[in-house]
Phi, psi and omega in degrees: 000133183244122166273153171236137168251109191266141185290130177311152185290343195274007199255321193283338172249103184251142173314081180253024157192136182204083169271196165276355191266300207221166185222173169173106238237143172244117162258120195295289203307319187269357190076004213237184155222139143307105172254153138193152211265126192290308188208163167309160197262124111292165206310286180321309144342314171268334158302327203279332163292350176270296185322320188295275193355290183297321176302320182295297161322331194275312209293301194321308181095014173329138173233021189216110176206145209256121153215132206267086173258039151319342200264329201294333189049182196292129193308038295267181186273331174288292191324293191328299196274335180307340159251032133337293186281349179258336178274344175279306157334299193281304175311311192304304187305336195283199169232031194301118155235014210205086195214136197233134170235109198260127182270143147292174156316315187315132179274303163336317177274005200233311189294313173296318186288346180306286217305305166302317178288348172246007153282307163343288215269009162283333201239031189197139211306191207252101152215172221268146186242110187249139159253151175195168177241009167216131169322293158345300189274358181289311170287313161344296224262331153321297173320297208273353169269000000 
C-alpha cells in the first residue's frame, strides 16, 4: 500500500522576516514573495523592510512579487525618494516581472505608488505592476501569469 503525504500549507509558506511592522512570506508553491505591511512604518522600519525584500528577492531569484501596503499609510518625501532609488538598484538586478500592489483607498497612498512606479520603470528592464485592493486578487493575477 502506497501512501501520499501532502504537506500541510502552512509548509508552503515560510516566514523569512515577521516582525510587528512587516511579514515577508517566501510561497514555495507559487514561486512568489509576499510582503505585508502590518501598521504605519517609522522611517528606520520601513528601510529595513524594503531591504530585506530586495536581498531575499535577488537571493531567491523571484519574478513575482505581492506587496500589501494598506496598512502601511502614506510614504514621507525622503521614503519616497530612497526608494525611488533603491527600488531602481534592486530591480535592475532581480529578476522581476511581476508586481501585484495591493492599495488602500487612500488617494494620497495610490498617487504615490502610481507616481513611483513610473519613475522606477523608466530606469529599470520591463515588468509589469497590476493594483488591486484585496489581497486575493493580487495573488490571483500572480497565480495566472
Amino acid at each position: 500500500m502506497t501512501v501520499a503525504i501532502t504537506p500541510p500549507d502552512n509548509k508552503q509558506q515560510v516566514h523569512l522576516l515577521s516582525t510587528d511592522f512587516v511579514e515577508i512570506i517566501h510561497n514555495a508553491v507559487d514561486d512568489l514573495l509576499l510582503v505585508r505591511w502590518l501598521r504605519p512604518v517609522q522611517s528606520h522600519e520601513y528601510r529595513s523592510g524594503i531591504e530585506e525584500t530586495g536581498r531575499v528577492l535577488l537571493e531567491l531569484g523571484l519574478e513575482k512579487l505581492l506587496v500589501n501596503n494598506q496598512r502601511m499609510g502614506v510614504l514621507t518625501m525622503d521614503n519616497q525618494g530612497w526608494l525611488a532609488t533603491i527600488s531602481i538598484q534592486m530591480i535592475s538586478q532581480s529578476n522581476l516581472k511581476q508586481l501585484a500592489i495591493i492599495s488602500s483607498t487612500d488617494f494620497f497612498q495610490q498617487h504615490t505608488n502610481e507616481k513611483l512606479d513610473s519613475r522606477v520603470k523608466e530606469q529599470t528592464p520591463y515588468f509589469d505592476t497590476q493594483y488591486f485592493l484585496i489581497e486575493r486578487e493580487g495573488l490571483e493575477w500572480l497565480k495566472g501569469c
